[in-house]
mmCIF file of the N, C-alpha and C atoms, coordinates in Angstrom:
data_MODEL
# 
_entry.id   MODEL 
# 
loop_
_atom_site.group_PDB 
_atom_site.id 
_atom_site.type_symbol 
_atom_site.label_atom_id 
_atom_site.label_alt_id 
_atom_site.label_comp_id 
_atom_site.label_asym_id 
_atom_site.label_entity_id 
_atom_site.label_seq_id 
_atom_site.pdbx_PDB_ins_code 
_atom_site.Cartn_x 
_atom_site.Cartn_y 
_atom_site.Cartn_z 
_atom_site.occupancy 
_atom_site.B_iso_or_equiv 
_atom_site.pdbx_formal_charge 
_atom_site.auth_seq_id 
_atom_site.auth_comp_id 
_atom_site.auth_asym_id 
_atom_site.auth_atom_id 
_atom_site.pdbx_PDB_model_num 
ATOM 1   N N  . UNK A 1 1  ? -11.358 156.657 74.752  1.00 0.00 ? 1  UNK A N  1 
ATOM 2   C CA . UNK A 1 1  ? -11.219 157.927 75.432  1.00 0.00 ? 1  UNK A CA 1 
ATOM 3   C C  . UNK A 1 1  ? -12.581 158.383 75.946  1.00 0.00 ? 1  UNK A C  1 
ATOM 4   N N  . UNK A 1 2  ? -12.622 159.084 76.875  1.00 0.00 ? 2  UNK A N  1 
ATOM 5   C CA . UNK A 1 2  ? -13.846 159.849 77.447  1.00 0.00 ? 2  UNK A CA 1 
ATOM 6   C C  . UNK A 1 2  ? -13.127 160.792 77.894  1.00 0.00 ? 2  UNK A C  1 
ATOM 7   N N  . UNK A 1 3  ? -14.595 162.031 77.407  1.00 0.00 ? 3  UNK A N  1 
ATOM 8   C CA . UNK A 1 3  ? -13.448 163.328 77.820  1.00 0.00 ? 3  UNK A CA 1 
ATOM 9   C C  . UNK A 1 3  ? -12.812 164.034 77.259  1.00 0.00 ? 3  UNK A C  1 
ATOM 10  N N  . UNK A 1 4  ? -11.394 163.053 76.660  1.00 0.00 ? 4  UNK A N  1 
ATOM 11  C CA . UNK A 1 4  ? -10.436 163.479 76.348  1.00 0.00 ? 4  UNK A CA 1 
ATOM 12  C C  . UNK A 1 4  ? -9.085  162.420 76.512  1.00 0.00 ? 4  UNK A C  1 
ATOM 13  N N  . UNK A 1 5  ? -9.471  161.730 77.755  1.00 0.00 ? 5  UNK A N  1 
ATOM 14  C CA . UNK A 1 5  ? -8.888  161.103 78.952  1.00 0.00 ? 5  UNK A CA 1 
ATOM 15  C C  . UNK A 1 5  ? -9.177  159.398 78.454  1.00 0.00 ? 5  UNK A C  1 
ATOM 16  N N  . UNK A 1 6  ? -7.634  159.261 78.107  1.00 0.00 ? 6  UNK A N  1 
ATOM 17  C CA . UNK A 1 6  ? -7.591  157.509 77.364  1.00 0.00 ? 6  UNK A CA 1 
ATOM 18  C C  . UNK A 1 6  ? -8.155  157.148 78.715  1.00 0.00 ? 6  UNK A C  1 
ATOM 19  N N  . UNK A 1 7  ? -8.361  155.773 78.727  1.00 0.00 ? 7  UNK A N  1 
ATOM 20  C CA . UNK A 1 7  ? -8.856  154.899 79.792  1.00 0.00 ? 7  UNK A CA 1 
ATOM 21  C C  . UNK A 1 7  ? -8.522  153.287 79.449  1.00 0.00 ? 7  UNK A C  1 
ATOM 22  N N  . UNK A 1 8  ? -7.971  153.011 80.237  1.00 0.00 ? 8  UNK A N  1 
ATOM 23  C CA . UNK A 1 8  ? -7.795  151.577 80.345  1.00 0.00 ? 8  UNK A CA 1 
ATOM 24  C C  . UNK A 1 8  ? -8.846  151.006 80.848  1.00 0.00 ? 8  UNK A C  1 
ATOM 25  N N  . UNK A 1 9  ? -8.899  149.040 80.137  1.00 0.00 ? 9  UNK A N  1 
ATOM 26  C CA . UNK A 1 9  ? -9.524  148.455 81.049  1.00 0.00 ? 9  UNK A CA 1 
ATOM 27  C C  . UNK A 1 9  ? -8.720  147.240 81.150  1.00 0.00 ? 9  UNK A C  1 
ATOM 28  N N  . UNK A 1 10 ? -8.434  146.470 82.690  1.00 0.00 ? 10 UNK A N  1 
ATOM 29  C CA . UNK A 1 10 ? -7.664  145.458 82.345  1.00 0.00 ? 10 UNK A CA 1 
ATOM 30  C C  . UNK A 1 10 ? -8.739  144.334 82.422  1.00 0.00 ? 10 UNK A C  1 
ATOM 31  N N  . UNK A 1 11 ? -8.084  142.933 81.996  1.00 0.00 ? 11 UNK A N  1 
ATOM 32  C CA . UNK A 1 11 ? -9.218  141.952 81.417  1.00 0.00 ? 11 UNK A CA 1 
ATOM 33  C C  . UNK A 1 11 ? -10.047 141.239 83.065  1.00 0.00 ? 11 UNK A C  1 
ATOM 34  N N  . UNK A 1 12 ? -9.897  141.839 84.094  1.00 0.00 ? 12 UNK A N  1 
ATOM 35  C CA . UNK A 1 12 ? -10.194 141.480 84.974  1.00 0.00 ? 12 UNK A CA 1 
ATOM 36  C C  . UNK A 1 12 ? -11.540 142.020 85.387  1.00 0.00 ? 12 UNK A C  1 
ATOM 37  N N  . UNK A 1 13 ? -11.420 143.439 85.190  1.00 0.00 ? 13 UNK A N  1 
ATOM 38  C CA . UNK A 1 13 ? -12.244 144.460 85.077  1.00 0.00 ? 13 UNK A CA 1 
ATOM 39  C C  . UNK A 1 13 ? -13.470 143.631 84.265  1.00 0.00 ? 13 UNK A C  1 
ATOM 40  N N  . UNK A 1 14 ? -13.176 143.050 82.864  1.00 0.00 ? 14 UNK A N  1 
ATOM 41  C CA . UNK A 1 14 ? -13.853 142.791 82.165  1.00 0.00 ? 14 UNK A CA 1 
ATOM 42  C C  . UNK A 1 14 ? -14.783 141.869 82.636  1.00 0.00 ? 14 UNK A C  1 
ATOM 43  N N  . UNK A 1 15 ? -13.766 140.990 82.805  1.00 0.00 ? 15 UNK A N  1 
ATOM 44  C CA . UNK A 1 15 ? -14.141 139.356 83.566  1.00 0.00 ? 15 UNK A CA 1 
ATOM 45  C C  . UNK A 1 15 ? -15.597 139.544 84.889  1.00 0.00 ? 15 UNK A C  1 
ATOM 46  N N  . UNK A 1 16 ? -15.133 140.311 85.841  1.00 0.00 ? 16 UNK A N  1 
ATOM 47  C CA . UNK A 1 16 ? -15.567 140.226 87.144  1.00 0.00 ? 16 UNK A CA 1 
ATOM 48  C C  . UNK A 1 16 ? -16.512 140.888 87.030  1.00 0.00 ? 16 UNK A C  1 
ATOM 49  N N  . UNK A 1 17 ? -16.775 142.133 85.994  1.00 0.00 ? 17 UNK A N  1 
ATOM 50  C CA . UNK A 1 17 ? -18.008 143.322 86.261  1.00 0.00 ? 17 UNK A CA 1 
ATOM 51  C C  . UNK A 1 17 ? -18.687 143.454 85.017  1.00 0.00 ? 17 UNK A C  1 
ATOM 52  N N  . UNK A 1 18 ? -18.007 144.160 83.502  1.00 0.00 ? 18 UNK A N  1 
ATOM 53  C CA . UNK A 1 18 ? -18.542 143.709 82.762  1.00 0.00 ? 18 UNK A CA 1 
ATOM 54  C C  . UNK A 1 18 ? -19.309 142.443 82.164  1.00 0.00 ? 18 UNK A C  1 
ATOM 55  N N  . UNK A 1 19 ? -18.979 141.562 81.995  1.00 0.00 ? 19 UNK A N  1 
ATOM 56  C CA . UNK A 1 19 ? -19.642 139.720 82.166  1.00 0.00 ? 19 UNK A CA 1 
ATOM 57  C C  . UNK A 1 19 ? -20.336 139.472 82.976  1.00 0.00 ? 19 UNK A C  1 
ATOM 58  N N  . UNK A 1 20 ? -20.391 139.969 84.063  1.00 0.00 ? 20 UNK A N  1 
ATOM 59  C CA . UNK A 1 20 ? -21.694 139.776 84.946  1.00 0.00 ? 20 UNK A CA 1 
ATOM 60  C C  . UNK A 1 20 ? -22.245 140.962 85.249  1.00 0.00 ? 20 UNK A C  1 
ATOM 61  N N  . UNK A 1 21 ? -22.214 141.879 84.989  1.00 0.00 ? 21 UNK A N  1 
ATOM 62  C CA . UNK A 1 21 ? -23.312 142.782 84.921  1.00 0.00 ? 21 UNK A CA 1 
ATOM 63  C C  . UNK A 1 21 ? -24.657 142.596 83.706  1.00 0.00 ? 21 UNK A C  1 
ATOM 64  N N  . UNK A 1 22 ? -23.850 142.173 82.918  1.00 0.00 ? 22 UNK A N  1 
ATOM 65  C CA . UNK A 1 22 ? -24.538 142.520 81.338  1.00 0.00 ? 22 UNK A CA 1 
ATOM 66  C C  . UNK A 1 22 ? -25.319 141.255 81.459  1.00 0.00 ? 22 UNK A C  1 
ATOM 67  N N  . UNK A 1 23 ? -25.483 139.798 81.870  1.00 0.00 ? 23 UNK A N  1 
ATOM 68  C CA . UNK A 1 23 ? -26.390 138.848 82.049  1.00 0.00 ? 23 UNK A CA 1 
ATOM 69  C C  . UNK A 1 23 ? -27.827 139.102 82.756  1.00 0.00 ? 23 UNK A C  1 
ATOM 70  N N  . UNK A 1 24 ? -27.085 140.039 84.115  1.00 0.00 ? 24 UNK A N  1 
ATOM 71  C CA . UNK A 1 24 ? -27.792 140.706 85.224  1.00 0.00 ? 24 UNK A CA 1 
ATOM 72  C C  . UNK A 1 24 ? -28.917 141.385 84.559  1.00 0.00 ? 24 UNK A C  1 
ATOM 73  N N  . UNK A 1 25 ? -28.303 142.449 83.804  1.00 0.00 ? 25 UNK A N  1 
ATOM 74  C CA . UNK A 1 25 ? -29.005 144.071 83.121  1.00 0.00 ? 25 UNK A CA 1 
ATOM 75  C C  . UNK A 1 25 ? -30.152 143.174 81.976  1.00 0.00 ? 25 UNK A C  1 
ATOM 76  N N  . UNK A 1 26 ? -29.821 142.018 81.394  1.00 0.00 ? 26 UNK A N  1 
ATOM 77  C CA . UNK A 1 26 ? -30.668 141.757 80.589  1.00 0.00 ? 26 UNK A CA 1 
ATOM 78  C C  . UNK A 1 26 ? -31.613 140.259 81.229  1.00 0.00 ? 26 UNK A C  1 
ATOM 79  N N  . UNK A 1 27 ? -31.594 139.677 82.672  1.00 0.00 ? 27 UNK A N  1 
ATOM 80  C CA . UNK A 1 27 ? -32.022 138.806 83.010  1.00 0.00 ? 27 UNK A CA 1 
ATOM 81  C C  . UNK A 1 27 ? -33.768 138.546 82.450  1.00 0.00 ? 27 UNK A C  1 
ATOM 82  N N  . UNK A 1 28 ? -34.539 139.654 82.483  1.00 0.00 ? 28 UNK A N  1 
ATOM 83  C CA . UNK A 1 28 ? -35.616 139.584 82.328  1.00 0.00 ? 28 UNK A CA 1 
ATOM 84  C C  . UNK A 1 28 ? -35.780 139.180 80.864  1.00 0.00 ? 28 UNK A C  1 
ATOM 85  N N  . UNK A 1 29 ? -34.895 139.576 79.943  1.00 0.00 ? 29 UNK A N  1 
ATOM 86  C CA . UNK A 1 29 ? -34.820 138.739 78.715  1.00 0.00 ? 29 UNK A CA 1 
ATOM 87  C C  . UNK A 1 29 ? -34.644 137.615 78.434  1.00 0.00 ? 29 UNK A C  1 
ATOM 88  N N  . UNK A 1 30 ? -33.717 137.016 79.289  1.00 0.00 ? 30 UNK A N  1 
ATOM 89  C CA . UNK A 1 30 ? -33.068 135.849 79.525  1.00 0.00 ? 30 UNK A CA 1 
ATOM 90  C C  . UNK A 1 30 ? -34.420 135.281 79.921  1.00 0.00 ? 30 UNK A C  1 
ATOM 91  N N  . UNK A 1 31 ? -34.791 135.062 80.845  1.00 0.00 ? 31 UNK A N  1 
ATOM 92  C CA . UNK A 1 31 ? -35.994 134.246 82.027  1.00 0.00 ? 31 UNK A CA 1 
ATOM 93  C C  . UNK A 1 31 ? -36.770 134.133 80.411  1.00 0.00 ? 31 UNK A C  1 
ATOM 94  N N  . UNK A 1 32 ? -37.284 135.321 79.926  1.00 0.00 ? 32 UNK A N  1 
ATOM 95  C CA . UNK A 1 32 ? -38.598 135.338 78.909  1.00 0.00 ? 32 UNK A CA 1 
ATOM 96  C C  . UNK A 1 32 ? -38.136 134.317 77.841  1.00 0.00 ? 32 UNK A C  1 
ATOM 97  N N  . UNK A 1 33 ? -37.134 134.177 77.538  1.00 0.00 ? 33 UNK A N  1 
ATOM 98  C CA . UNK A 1 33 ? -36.536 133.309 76.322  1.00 0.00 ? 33 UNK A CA 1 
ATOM 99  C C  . UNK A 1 33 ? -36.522 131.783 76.732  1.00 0.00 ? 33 UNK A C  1 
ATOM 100 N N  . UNK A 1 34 ? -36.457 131.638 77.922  1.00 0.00 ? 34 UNK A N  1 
ATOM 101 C CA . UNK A 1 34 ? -36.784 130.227 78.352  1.00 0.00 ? 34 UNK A CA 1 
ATOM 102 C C  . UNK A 1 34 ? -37.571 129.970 78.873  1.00 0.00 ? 34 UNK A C  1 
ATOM 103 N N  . UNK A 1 35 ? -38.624 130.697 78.766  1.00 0.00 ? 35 UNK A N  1 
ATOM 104 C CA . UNK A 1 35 ? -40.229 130.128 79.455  1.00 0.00 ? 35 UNK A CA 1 
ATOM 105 C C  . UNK A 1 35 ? -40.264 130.473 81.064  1.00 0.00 ? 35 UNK A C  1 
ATOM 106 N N  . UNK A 1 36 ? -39.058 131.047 81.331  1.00 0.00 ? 36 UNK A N  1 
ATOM 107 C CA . UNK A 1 36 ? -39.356 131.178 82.913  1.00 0.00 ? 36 UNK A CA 1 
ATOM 108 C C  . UNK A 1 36 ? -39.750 132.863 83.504  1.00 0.00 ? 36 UNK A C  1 
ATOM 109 N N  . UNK A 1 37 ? -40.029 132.812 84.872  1.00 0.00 ? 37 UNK A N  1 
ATOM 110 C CA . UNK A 1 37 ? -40.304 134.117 85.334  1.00 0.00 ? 37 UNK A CA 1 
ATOM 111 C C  . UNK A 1 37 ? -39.284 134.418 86.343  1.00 0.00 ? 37 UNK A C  1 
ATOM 112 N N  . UNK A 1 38 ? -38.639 135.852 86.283  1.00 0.00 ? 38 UNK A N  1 
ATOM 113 C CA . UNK A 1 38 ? -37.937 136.444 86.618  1.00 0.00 ? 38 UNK A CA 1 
ATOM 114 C C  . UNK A 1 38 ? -37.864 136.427 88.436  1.00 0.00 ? 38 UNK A C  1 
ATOM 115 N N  . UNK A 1 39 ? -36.670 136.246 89.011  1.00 0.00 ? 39 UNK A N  1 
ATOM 116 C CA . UNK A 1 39 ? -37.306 136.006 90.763  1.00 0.00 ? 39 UNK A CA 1 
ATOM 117 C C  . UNK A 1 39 ? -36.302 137.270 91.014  1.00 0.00 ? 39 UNK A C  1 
ATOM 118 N N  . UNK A 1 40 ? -36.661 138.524 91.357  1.00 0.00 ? 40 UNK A N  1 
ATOM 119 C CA . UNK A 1 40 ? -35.743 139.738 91.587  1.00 0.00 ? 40 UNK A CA 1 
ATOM 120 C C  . UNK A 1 40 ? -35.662 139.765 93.256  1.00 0.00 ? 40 UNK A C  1 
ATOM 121 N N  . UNK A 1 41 ? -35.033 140.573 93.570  1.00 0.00 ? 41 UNK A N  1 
ATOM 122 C CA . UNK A 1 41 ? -35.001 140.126 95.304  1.00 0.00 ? 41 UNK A CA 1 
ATOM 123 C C  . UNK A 1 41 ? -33.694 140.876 95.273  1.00 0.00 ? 41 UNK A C  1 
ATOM 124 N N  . UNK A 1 42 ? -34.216 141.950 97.189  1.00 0.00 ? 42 UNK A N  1 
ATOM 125 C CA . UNK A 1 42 ? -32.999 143.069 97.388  1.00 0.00 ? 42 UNK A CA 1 
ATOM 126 C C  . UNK A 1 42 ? -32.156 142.442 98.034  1.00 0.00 ? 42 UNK A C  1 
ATOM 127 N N  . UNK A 1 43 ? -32.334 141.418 98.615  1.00 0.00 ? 43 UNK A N  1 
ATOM 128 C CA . UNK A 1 43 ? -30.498 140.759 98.506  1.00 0.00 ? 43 UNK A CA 1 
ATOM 129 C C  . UNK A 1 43 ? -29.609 140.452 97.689  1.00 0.00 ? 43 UNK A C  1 
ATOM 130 N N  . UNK A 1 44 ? -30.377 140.031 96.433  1.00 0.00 ? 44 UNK A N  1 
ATOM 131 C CA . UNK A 1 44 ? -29.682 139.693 95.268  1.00 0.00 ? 44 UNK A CA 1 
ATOM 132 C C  . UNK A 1 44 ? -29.375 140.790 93.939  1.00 0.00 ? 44 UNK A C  1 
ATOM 133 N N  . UNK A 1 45 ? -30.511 141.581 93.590  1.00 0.00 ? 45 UNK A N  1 
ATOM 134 C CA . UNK A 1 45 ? -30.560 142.844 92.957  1.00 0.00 ? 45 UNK A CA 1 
ATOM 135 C C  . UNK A 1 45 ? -29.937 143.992 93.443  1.00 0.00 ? 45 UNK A C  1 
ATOM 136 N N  . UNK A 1 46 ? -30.262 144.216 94.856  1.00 0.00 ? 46 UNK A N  1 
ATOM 137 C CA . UNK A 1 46 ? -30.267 145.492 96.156  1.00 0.00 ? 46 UNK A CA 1 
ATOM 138 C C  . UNK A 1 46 ? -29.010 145.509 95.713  1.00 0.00 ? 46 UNK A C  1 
ATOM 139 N N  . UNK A 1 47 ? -27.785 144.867 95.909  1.00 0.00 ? 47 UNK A N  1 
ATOM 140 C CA . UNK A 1 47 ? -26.444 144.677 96.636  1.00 0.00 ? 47 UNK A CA 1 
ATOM 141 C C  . UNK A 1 47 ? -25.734 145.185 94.892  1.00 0.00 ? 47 UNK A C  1 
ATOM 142 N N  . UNK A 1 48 ? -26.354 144.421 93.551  1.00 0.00 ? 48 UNK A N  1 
ATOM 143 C CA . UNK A 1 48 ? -26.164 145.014 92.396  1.00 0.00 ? 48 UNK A CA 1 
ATOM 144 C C  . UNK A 1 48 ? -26.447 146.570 91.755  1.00 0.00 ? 48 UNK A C  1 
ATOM 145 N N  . UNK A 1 49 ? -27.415 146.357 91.900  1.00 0.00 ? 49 UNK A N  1 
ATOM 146 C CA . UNK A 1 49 ? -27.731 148.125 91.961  1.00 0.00 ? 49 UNK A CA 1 
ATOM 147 C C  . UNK A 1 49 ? -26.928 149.347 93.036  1.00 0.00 ? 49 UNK A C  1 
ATOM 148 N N  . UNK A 1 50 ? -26.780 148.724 94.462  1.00 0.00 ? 50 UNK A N  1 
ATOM 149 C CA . UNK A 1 50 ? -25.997 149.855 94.914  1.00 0.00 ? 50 UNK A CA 1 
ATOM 150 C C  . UNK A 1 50 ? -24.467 149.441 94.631  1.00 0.00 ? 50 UNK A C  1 
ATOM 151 N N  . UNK A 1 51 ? -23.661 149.131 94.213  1.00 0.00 ? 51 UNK A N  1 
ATOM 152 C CA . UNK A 1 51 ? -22.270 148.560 93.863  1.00 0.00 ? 51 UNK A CA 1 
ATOM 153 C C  . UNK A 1 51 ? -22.263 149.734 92.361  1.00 0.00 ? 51 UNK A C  1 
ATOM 154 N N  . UNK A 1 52 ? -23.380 149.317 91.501  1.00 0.00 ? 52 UNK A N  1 
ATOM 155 C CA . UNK A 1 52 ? -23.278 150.615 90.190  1.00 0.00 ? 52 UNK A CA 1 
ATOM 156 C C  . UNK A 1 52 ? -23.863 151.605 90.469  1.00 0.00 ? 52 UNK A C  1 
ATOM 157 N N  . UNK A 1 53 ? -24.707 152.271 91.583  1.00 0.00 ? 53 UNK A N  1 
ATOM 158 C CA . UNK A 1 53 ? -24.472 153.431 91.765  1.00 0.00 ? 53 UNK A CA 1 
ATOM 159 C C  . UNK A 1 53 ? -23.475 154.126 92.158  1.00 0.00 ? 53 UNK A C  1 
ATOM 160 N N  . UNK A 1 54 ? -23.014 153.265 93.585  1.00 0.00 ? 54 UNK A N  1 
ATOM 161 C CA . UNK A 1 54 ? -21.492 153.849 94.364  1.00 0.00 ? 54 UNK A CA 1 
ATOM 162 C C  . UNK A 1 54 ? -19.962 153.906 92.735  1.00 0.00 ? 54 UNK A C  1 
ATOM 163 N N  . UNK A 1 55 ? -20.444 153.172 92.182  1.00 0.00 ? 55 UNK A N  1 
ATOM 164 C CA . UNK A 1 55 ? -19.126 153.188 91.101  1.00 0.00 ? 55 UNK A CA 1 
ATOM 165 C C  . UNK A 1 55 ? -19.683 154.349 90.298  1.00 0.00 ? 55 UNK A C  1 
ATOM 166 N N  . UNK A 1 56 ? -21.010 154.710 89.484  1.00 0.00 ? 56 UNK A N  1 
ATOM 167 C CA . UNK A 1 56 ? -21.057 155.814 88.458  1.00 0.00 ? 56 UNK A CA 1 
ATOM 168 C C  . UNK A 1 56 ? -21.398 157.221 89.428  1.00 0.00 ? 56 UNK A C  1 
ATOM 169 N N  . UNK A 1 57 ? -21.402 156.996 90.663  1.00 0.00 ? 57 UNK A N  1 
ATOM 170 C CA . UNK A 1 57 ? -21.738 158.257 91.281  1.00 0.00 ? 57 UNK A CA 1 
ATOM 171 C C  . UNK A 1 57 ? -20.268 159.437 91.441  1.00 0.00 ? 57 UNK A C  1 
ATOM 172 N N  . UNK A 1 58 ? -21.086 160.793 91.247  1.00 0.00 ? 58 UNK A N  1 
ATOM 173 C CA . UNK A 1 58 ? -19.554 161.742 91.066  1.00 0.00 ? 58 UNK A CA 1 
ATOM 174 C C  . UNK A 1 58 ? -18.969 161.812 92.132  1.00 0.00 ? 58 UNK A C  1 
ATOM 175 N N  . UNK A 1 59 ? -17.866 161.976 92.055  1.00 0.00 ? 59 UNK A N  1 
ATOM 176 C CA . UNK A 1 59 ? -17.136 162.489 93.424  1.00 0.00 ? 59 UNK A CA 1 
ATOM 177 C C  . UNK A 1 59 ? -17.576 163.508 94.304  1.00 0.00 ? 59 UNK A C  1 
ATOM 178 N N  . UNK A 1 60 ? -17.637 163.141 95.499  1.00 0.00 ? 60 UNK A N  1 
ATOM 179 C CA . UNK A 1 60 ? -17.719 164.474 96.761  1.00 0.00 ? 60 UNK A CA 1 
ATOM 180 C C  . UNK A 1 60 ? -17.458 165.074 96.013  1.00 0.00 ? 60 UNK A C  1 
ATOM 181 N N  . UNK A 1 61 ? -17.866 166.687 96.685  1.00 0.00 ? 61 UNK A N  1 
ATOM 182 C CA . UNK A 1 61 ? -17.511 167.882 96.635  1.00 0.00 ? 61 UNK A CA 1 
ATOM 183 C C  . UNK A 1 61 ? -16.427 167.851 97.297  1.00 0.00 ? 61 UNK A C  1 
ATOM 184 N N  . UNK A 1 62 ? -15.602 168.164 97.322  1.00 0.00 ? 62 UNK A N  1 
ATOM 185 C CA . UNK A 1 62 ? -14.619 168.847 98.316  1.00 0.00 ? 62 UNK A CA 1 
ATOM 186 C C  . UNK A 1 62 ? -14.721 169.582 99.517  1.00 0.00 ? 62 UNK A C  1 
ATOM 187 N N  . UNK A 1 63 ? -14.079 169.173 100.438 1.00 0.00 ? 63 UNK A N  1 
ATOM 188 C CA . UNK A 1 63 ? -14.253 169.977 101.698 1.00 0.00 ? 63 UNK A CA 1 
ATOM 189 C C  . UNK A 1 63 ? -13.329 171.166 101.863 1.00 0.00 ? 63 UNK A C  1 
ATOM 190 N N  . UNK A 1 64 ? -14.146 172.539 101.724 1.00 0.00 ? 64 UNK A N  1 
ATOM 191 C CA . UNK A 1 64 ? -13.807 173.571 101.549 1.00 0.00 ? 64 UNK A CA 1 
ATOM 192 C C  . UNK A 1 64 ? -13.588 174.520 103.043 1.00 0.00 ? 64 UNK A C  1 
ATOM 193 N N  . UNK A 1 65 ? -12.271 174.368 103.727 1.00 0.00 ? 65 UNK A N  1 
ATOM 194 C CA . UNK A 1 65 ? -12.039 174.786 105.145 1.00 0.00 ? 65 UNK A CA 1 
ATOM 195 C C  . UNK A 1 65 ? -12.753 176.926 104.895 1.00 0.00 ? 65 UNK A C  1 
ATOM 196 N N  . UNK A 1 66 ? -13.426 176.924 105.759 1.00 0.00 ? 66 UNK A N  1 
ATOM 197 C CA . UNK A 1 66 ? -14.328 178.320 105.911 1.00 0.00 ? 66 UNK A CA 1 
ATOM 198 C C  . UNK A 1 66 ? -13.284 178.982 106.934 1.00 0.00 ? 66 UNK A C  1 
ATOM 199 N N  . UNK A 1 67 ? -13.143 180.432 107.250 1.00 0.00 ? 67 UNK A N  1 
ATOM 200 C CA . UNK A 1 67 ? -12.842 181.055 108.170 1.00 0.00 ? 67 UNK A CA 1 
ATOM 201 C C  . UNK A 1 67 ? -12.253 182.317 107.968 1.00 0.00 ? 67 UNK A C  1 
ATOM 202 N N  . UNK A 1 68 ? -11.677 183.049 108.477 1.00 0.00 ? 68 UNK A N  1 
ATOM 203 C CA . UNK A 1 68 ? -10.835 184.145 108.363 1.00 0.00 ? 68 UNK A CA 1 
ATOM 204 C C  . UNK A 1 68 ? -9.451  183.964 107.939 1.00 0.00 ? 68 UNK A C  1 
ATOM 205 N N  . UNK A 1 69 ? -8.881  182.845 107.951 1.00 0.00 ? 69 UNK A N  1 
ATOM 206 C CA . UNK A 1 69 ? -7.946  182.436 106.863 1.00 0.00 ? 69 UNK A CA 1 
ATOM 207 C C  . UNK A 1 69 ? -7.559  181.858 105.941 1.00 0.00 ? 69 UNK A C  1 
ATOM 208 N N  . UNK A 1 70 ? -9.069  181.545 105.062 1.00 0.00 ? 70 UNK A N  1 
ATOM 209 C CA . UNK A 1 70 ? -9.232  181.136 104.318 1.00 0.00 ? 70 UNK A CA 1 
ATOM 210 C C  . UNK A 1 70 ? -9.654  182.397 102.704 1.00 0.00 ? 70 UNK A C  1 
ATOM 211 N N  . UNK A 1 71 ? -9.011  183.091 102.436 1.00 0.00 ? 71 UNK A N  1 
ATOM 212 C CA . UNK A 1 71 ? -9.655  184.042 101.060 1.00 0.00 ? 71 UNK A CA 1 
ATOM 213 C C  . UNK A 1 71 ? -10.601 183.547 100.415 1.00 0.00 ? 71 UNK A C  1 
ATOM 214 N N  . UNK A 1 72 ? -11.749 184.246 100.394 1.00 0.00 ? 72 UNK A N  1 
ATOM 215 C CA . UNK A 1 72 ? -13.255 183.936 99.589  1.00 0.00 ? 72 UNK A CA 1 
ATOM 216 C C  . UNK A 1 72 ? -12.546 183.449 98.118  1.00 0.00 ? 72 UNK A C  1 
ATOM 217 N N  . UNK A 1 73 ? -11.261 184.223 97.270  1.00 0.00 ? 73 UNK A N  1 
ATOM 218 C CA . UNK A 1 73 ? -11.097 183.882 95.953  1.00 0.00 ? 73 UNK A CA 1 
ATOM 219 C C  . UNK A 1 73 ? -10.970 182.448 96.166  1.00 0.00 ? 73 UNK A C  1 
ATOM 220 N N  . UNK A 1 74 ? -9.725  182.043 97.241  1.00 0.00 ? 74 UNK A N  1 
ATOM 221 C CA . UNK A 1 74 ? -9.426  180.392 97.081  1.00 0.00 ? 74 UNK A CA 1 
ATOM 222 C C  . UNK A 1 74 ? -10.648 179.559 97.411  1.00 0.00 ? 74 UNK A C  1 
ATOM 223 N N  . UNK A 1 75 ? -11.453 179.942 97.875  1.00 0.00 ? 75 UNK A N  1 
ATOM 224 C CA . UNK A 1 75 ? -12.878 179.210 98.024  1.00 0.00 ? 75 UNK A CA 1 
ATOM 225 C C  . UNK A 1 75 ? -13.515 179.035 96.738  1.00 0.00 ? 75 UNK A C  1 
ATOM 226 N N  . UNK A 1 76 ? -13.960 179.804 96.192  1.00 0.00 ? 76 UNK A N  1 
ATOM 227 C CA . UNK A 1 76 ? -14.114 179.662 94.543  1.00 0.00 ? 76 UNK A CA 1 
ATOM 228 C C  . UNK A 1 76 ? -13.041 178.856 93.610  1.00 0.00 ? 76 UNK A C  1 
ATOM 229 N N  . UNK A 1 77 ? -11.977 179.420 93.759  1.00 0.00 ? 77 UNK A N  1 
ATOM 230 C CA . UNK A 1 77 ? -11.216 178.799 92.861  1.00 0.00 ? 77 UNK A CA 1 
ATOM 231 C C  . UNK A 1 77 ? -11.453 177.122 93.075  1.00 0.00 ? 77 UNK A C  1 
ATOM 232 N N  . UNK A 1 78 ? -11.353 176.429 94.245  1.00 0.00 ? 78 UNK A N  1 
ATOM 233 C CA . UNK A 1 78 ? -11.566 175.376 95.186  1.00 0.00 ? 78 UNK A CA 1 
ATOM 234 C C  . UNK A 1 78 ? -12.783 174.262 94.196  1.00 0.00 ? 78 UNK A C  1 
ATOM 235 N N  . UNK A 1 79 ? -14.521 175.434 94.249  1.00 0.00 ? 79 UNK A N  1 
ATOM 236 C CA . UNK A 1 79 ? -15.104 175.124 94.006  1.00 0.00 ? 79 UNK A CA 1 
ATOM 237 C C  . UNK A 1 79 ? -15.586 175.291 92.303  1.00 0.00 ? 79 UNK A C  1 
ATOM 238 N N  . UNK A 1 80 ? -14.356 176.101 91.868  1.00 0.00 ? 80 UNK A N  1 
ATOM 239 C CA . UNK A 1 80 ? -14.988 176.257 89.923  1.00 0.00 ? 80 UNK A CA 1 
ATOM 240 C C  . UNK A 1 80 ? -13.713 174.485 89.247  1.00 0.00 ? 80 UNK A C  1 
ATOM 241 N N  . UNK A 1 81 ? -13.127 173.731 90.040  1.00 0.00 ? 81 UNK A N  1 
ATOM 242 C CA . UNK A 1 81 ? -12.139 173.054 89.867  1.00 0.00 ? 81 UNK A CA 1 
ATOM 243 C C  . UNK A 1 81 ? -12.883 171.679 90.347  1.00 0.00 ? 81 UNK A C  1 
ATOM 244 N N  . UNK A 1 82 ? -13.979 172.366 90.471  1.00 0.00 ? 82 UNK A N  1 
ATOM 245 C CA . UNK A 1 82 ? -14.800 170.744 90.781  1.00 0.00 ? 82 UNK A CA 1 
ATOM 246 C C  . UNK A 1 82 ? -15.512 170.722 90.120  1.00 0.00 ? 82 UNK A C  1 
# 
């Protein structure tokens, strides 16, 4: 649970992102344990790092329509629900 809020994971999830993230996140350990040096590079890192930002990043805000028929309360309400 997180939250509150059970959460599934199916074993694919596991397979494809967990399992290769976690080799990734600890490579520089890896390289040091076998005598080698680490070759990082933003084609290869770049493309990893923005894939787990775009996934842990929060959701938009909401687009909150402005005008004279819109009530200031439902604007708030809109924005205390985010």
């Amino acid at each position: 649970m997180i939250n509150g809020v059970p959460e599934t994971w199916s074993i694919g999830c596991l397979i494809d992102v967990i399992l290769t993230r976690d080799p990734w996140m600890h490579r520089l350990d890896l390289a040091r344990a076998i005598g080698q040096t680490a070759v990082l590079t933003a084609d290869h890192d770049g493309v990893i790092v923005a894939d787990i930002a775009a996934e842990w990043a929060p959701p938009a805000r909401p687009v909150v329509p402005t005008g004279a028929h819109w009530p200031f309360r439902r604007q708030l309400e809109l924005w205390q629900r985010w």
